[in-house]
N, CA, C and O atoms as a Tripos MOL2 file, in Angstrom:
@<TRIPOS>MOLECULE
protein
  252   251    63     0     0
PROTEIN
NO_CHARGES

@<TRIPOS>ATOM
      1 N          -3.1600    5.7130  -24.9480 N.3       1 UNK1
      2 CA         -2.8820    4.7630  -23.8860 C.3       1 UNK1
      3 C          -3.2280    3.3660  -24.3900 C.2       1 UNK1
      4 O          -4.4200    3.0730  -24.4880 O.2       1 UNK1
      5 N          -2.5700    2.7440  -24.6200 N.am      2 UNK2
      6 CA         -2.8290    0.8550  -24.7200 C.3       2 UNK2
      7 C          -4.2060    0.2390  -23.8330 C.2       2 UNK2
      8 O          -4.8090    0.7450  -22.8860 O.2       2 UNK2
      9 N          -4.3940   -0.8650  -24.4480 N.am      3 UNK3
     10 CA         -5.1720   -1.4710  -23.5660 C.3       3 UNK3
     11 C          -5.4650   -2.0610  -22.2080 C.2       3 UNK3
     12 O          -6.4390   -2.2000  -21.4690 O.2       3 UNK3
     13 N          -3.5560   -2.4800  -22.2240 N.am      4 UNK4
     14 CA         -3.5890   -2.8500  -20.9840 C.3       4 UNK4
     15 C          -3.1770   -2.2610  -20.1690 C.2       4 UNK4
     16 O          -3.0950   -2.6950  -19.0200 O.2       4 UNK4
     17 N          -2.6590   -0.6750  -20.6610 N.am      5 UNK5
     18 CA         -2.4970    0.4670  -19.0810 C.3       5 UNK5
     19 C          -3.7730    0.6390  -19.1750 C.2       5 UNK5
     20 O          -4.2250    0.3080  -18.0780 O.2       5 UNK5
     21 N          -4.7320    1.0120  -19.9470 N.am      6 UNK6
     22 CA         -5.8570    1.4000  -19.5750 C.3       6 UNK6
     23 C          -6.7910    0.7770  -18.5490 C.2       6 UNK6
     24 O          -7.4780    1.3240  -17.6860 O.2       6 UNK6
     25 N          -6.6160   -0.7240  -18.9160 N.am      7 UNK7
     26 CA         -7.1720   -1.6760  -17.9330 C.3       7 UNK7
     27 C          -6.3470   -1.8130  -16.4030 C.2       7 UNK7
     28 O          -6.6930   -2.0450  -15.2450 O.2       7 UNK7
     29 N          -5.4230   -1.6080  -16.9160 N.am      8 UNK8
     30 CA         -4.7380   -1.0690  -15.3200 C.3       8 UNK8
     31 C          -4.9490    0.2330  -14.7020 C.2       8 UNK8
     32 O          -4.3310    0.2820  -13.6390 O.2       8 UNK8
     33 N          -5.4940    1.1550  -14.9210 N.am      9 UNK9
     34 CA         -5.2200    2.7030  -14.5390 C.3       9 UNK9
     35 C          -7.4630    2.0980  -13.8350 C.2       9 UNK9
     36 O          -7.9130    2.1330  -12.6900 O.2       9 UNK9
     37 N          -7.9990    1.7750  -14.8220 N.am     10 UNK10
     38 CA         -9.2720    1.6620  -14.4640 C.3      10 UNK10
     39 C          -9.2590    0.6180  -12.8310 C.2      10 UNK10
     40 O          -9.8440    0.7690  -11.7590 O.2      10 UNK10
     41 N          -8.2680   -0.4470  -13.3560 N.am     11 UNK11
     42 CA         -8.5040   -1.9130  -11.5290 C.3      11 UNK11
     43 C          -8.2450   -0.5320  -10.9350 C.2      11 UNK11
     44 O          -9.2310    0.0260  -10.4530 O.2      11 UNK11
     45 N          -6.6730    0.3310  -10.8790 N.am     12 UNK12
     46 CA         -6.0250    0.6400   -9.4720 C.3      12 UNK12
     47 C          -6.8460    2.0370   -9.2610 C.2      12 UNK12
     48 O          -6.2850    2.7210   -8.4040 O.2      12 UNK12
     49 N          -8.0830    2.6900   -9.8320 N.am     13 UNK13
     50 CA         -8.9060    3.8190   -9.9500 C.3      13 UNK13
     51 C         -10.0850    2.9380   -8.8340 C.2      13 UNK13
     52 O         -10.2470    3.1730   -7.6360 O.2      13 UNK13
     53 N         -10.6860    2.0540   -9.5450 N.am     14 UNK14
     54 CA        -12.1170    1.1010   -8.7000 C.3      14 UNK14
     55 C         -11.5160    0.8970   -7.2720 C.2      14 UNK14
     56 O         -12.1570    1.1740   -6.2570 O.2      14 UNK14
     57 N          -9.9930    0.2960   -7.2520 N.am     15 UNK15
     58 CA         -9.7350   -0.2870   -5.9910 C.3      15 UNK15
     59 C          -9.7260    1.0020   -4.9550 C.2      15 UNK15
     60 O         -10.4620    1.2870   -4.0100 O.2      15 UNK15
     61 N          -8.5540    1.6700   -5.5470 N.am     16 UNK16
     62 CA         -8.9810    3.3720   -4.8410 C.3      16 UNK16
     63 C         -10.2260    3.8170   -4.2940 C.2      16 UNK16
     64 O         -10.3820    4.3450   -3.1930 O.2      16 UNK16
     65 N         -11.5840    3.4220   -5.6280 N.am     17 UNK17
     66 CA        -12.9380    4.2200   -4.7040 C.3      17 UNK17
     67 C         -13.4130    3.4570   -3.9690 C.2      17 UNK17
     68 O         -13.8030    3.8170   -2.8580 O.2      17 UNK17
     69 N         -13.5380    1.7670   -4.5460 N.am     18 UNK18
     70 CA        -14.4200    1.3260   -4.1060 C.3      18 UNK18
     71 C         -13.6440    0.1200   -3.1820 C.2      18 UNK18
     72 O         -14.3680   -0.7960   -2.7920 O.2      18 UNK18
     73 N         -12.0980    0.0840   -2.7900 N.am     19 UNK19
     74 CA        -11.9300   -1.1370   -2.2060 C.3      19 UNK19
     75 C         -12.7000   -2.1470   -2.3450 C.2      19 UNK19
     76 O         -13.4050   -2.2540   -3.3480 O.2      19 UNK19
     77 N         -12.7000   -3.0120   -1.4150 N.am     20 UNK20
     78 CA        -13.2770   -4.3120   -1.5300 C.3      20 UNK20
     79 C         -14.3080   -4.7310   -2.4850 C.2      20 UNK20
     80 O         -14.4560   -5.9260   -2.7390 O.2      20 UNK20
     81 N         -15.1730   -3.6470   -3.1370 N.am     21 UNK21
     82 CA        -16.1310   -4.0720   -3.6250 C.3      21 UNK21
     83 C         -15.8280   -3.4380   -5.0620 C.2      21 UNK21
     84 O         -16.7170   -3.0820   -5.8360 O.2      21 UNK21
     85 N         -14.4370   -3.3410   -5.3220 N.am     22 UNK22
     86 CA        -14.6080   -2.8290   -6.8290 C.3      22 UNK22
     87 C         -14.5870   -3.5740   -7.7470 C.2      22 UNK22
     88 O         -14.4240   -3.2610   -8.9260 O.2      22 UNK22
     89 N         -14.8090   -5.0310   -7.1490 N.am     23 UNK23
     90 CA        -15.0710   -6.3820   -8.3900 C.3      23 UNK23
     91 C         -16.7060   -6.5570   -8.6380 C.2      23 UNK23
     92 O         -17.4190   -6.7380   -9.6250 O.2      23 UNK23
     93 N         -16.8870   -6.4230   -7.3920 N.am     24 UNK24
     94 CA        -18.5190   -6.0850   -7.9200 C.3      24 UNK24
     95 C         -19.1280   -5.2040   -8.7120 C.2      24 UNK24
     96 O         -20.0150   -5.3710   -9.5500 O.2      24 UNK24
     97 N         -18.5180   -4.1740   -8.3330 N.am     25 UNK25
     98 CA        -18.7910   -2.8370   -9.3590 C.3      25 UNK25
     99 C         -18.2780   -2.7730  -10.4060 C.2      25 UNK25
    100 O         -18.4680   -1.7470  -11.0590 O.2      25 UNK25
    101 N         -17.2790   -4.0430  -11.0640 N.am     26 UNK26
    102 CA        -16.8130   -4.2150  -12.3490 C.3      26 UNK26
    103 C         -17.9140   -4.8290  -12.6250 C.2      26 UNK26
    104 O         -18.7560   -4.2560  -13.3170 O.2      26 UNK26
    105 N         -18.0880   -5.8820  -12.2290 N.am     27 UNK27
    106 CA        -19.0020   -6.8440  -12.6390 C.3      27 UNK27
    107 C         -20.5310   -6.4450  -13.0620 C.2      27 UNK27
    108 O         -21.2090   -6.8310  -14.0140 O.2      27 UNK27
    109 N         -20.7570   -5.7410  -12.2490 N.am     28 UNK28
    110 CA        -22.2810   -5.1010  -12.7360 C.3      28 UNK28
    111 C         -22.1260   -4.1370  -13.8690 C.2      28 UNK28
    112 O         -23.0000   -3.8710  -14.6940 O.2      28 UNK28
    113 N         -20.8010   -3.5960  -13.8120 N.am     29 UNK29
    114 CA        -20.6310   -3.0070  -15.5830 C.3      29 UNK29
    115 C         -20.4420   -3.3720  -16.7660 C.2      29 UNK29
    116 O         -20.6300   -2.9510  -17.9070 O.2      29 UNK29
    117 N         -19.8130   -4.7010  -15.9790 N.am     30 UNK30
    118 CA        -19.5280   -5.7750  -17.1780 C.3      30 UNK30
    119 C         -20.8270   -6.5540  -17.6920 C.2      30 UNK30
    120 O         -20.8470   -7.0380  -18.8240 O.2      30 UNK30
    121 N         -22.0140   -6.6650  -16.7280 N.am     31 UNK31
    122 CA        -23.3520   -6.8880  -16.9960 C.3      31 UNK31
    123 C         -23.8390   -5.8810  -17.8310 C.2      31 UNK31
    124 O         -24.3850   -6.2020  -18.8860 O.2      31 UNK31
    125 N         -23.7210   -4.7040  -17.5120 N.am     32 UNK32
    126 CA        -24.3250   -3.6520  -18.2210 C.3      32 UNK32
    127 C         -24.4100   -3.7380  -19.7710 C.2      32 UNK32
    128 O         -25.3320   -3.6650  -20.5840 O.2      32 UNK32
    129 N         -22.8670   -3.9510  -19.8520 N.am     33 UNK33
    130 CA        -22.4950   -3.9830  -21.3540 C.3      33 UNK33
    131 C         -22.8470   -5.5510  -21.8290 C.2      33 UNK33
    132 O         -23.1810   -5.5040  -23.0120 O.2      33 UNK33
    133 N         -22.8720   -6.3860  -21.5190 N.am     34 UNK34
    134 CA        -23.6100   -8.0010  -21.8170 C.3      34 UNK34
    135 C         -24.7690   -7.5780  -22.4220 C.2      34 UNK34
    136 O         -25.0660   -7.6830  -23.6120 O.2      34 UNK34
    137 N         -25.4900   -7.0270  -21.4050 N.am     35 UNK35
    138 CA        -27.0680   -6.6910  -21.3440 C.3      35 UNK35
    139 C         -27.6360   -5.8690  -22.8510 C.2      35 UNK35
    140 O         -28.5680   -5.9860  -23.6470 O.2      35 UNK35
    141 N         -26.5000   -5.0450  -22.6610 N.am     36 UNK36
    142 CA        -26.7250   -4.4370  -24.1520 C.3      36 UNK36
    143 C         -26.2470   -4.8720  -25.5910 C.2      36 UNK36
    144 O         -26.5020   -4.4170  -26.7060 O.2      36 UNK36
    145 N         -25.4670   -5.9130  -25.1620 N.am     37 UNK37
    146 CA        -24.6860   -6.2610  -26.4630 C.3      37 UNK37
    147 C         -24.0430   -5.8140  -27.1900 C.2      37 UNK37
    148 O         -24.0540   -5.8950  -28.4180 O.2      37 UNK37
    149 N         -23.0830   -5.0240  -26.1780 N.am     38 UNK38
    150 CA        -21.9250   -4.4500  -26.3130 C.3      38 UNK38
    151 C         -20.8210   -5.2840  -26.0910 C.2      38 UNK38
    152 O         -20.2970   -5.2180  -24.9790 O.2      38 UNK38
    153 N         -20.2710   -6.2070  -27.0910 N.am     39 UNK39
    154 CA        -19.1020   -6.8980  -26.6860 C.3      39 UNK39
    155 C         -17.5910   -6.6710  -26.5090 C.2      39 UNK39
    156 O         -16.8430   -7.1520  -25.6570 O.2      39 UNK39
    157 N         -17.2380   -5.5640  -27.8230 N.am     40 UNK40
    158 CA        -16.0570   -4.4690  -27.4150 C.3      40 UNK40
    159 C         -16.3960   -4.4410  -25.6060 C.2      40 UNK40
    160 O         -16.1130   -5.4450  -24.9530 O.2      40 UNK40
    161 N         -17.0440   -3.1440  -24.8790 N.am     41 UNK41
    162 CA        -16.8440   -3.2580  -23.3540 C.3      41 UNK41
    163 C         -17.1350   -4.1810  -22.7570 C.2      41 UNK41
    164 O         -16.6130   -4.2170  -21.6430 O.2      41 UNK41
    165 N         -18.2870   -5.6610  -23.2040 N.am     42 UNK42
    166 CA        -17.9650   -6.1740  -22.2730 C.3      42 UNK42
    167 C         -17.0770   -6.9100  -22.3760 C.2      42 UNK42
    168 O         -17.1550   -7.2980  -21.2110 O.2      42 UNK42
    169 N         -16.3040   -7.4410  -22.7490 N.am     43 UNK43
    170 CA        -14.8020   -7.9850  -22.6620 C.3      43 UNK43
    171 C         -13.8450   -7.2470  -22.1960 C.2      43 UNK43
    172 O         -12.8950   -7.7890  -21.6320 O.2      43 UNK43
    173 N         -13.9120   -5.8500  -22.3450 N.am     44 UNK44
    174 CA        -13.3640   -5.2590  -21.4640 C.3      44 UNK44
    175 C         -13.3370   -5.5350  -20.1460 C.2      44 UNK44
    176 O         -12.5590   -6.3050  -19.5830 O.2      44 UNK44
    177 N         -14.3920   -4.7490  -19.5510 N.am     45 UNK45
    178 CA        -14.6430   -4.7610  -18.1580 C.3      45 UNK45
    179 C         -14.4710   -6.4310  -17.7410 C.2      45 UNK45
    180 O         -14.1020   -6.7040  -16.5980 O.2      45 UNK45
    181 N         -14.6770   -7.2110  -18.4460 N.am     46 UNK46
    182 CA        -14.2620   -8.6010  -17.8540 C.3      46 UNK46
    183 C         -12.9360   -8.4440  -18.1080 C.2      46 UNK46
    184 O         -12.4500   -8.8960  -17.0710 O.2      46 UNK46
    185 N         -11.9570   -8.0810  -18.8420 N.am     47 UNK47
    186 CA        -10.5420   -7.9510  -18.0930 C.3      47 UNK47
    187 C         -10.1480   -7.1040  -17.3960 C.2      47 UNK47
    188 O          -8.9880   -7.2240  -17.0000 O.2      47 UNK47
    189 N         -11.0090   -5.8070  -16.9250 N.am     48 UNK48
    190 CA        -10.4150   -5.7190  -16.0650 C.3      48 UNK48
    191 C         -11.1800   -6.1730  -14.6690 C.2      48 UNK48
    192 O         -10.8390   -5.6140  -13.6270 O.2      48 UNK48
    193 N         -12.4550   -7.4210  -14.6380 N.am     49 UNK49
    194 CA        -12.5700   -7.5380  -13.5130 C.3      49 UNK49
    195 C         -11.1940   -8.2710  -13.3870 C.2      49 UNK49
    196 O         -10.6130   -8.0470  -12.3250 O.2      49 UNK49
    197 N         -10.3920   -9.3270  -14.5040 N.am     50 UNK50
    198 CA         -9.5970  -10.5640  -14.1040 C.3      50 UNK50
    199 C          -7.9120   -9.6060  -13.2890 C.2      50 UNK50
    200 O          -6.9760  -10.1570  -12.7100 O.2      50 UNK50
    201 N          -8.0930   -8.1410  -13.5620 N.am     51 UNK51
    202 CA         -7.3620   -7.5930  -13.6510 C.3      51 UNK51
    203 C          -7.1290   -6.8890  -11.8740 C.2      51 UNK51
    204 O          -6.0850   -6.7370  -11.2390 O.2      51 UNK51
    205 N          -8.7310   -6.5480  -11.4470 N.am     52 UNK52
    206 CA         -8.8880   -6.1800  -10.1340 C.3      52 UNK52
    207 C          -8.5790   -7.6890   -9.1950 C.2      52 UNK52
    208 O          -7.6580   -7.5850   -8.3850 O.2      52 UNK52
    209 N          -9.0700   -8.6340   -9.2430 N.am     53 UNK53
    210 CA         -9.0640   -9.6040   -8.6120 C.3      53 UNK53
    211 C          -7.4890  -10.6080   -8.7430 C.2      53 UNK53
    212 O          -7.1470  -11.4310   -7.8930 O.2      53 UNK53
    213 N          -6.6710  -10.2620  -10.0700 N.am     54 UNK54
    214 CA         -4.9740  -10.4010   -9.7700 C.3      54 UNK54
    215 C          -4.1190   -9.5520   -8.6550 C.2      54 UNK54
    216 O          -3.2570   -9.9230   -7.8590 O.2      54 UNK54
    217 N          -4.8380   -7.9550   -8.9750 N.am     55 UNK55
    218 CA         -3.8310   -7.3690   -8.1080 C.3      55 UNK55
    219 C          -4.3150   -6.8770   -6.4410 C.2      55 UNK55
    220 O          -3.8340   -5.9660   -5.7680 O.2      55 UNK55
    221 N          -5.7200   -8.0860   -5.9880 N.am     56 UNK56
    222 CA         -6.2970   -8.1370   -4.8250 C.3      56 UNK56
    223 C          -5.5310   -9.7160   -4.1370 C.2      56 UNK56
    224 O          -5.3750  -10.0280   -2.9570 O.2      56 UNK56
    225 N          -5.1810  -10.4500   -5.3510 N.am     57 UNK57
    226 CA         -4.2750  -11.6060   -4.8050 C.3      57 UNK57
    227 C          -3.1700  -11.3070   -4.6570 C.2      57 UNK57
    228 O          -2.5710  -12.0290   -3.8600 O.2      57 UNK57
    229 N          -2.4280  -10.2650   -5.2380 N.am     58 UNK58
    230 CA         -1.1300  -10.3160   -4.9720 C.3      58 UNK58
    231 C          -0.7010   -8.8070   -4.9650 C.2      58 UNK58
    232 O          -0.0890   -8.3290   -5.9200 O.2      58 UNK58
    233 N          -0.9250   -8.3230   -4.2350 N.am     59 UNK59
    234 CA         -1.0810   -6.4450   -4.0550 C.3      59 UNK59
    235 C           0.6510   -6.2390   -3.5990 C.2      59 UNK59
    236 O           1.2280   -6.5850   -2.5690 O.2      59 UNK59
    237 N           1.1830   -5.5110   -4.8670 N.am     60 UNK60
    238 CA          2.0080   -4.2010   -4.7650 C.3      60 UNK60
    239 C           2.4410   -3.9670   -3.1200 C.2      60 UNK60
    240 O           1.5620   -4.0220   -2.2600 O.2      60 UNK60
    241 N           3.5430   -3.7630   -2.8430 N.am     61 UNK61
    242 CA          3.7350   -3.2010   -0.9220 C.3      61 UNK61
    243 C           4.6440   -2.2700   -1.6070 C.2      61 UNK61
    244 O           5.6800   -2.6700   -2.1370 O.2      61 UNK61
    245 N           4.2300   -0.8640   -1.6080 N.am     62 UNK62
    246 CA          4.9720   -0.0650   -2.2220 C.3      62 UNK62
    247 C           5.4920    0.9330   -0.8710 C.2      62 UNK62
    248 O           6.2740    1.8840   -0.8890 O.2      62 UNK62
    249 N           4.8490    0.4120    0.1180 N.am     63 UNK63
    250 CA          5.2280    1.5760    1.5400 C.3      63 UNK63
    251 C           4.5110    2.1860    1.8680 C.2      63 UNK63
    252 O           4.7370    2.9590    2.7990 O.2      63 UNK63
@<TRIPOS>BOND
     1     1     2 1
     2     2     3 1
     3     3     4 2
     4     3     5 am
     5     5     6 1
     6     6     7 1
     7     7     8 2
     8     7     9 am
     9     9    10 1
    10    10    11 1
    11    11    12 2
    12    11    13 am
    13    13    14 1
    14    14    15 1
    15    15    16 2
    16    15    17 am
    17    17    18 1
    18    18    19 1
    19    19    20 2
    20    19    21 am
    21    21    22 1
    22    22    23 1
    23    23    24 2
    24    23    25 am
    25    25    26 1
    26    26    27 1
    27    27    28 2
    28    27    29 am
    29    29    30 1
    30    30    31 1
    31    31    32 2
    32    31    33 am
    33    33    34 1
    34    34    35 1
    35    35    36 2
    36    35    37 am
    37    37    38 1
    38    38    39 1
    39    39    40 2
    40    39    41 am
    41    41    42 1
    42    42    43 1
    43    43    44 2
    44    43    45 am
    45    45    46 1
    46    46    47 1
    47    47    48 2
    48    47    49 am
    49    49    50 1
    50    50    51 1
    51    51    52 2
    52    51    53 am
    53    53    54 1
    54    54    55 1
    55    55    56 2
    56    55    57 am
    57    57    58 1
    58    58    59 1
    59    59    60 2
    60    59    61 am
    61    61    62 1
    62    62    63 1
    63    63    64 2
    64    63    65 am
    65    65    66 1
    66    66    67 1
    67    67    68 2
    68    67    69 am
    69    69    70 1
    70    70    71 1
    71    71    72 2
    72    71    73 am
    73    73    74 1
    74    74    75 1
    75    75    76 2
    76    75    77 am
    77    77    78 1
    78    78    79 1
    79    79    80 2
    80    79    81 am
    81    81    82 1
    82    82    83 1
    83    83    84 2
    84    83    85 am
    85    85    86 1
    86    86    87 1
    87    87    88 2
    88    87    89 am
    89    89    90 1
    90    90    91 1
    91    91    92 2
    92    91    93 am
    93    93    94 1
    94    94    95 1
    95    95    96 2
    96    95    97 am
    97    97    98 1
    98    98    99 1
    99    99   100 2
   100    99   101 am
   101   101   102 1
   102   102   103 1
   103   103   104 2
   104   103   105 am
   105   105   106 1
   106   106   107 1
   107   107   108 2
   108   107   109 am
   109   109   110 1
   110   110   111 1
   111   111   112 2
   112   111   113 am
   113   113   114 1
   114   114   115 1
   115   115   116 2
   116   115   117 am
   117   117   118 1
   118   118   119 1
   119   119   120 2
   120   119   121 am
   121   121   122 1
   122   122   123 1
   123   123   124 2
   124   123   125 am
   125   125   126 1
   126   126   127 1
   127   127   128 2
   128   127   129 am
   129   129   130 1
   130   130   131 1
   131   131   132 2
   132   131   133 am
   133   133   134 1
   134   134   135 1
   135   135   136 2
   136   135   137 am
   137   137   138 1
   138   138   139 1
   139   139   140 2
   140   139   141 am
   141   141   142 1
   142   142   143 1
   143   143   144 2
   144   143   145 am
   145   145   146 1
   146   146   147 1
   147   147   148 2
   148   147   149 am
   149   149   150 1
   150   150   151 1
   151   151   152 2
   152   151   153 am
   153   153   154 1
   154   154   155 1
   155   155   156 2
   156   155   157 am
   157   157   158 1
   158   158   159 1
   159   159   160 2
   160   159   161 am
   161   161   162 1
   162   162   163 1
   163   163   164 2
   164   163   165 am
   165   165   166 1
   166   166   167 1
   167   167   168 2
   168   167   169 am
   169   169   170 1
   170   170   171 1
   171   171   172 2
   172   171   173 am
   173   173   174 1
   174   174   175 1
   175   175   176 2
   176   175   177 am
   177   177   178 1
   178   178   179 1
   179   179   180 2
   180   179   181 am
   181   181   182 1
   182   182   183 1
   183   183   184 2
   184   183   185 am
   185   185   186 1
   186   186   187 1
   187   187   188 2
   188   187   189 am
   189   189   190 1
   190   190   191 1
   191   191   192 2
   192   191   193 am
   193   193   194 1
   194   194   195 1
   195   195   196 2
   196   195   197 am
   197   197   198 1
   198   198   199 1
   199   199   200 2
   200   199   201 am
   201   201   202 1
   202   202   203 1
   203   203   204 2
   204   203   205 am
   205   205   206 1
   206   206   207 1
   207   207   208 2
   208   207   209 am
   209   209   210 1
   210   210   211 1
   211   211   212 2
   212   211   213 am
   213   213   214 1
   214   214   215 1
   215   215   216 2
   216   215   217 am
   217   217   218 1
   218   218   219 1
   219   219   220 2
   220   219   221 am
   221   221   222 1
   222   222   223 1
   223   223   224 2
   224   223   225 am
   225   225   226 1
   226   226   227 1
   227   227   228 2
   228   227   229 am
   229   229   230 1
   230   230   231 1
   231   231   232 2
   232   231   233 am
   233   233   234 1
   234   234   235 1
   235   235   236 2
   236   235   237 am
   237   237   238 1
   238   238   239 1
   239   239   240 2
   240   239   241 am
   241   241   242 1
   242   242   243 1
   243   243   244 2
   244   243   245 am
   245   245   246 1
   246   246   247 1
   247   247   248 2
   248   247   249 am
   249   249   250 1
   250   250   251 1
   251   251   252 2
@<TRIPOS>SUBSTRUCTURE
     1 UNK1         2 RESIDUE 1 A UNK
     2 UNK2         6 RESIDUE 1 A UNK
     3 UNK3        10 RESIDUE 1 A UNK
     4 UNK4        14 RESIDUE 1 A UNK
     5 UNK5        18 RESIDUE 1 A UNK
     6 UNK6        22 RESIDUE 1 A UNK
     7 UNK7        26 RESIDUE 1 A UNK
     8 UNK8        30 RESIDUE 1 A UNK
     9 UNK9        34 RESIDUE 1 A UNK
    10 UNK10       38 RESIDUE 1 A UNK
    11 UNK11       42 RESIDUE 1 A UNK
    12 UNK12       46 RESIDUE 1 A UNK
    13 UNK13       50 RESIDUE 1 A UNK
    14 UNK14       54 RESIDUE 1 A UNK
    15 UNK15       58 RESIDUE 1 A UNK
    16 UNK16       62 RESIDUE 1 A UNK
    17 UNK17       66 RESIDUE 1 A UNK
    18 UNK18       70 RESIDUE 1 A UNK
    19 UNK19       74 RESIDUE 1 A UNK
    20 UNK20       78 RESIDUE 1 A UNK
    21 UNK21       82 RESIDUE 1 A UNK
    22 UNK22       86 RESIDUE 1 A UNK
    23 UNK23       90 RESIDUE 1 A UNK
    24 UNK24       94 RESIDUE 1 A UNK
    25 UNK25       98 RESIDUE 1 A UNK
    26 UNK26      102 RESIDUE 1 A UNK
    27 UNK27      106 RESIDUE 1 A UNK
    28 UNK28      110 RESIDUE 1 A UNK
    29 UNK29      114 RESIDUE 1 A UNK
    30 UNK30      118 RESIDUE 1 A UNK
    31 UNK31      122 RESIDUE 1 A UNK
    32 UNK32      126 RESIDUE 1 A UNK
    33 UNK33      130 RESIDUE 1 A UNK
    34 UNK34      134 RESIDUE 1 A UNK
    35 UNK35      138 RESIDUE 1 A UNK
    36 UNK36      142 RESIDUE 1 A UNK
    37 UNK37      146 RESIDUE 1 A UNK
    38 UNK38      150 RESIDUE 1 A UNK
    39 UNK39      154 RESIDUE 1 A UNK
    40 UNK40      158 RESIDUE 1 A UNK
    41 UNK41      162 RESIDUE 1 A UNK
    42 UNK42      166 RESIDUE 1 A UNK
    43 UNK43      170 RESIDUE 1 A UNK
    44 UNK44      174 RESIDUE 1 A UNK
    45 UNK45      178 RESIDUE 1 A UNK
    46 UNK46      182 RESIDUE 1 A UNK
    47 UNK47      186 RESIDUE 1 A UNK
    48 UNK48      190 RESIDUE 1 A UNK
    49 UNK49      194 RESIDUE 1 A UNK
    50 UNK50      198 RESIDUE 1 A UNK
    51 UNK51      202 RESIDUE 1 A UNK
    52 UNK52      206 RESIDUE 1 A UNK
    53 UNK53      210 RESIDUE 1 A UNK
    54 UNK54      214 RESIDUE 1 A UNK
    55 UNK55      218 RESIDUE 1 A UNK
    56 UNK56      222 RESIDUE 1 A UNK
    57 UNK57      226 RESIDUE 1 A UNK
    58 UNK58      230 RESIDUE 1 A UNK
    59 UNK59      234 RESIDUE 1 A UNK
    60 UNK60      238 RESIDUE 1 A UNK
    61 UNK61      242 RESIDUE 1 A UNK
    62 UNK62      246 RESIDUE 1 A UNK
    63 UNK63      250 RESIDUE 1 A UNK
């Protein structure tokens, strides 16, 4: 899987569990990995917080 389905399959998975608050719950993972100095994930998880918070501005109407 690519990077950026992956980072997509992970936003539309968080938004699924955690609605509203699955930018937060990126974000504290994206801390996680800071914290450790893990920069591979955390750059991740910072795209896909930029990734949850695009498709909370402009959400899909699929029916």
């Amino acid at each position: 899987m690519s990077d950026n389905k992956s980072i997509e399959t992970i936003a539309n998975t968080l938004i699924s569990q955690y609605g509203d608050d699955a930018e937060a719950v990126a974000m504290l993972r994206a801390a996680e990995y800071a914290a450790d100095l893990n920069n591979e994930e955390w750059i991740k998880w910072e795209n896909i917080i930029k990734k949850i918070h695009s498709m909370n501005e402009s959400p899909k109407l699929d029916g």
